[in-house]
Residue, then its C-alpha position, 0 to 999 in steps of 0.5 A: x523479480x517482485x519489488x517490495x517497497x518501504x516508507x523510510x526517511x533520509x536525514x542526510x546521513x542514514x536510511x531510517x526505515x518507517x515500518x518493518x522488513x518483511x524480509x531478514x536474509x540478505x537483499x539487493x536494494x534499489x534507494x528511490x528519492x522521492x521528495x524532500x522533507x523538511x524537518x522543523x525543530x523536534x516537529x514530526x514528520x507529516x505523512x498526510x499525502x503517504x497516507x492519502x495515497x493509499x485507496x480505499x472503496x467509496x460506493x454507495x451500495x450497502x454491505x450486504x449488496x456488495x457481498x451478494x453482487x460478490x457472490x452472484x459474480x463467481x466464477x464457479x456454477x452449476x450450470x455450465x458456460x454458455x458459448 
């Protein structure tokens, strides 16, 4: 079973989801409470900490290193494996 999750709010009424489905058949769904939002007057939501929970790559190393580190690292050569 692949679970797909899906940013959305609770206003205390309905389930209003953030982003699209990546699906338009039928689901079994699992609702996971993950913190309380308090909304202030017309203030919008703040998604710092959803947006800071996604990684991104911090190095160092330029560009083109990476991309020949990549290619020197693959899995298919001319010579065959050693033992």
């Amino acid at each position: 079973m692949v679970l797909v999750s899906v940013p959305a709010l609770y206003d205390g009424k309905e389930i209003r989801l953030l982003e699209a489905l990546p699906y338009h058949e039928p689901y079994r769904v699992v609702i996971t409470f993950v913190e309380s939002v308090i909304l202030a007057g017309q203030a919008t939501l703040d998604l710092t900490r959803f947006w800071a929970s996604f990684g991104a790559w911090q190095d160092d190393v330029p560009a083109d290193e990476t991309m020949r580190r990549i290619r020197e690292n693959r899995r298919s050569r001319a010579e065959p494996p050693t033992l």
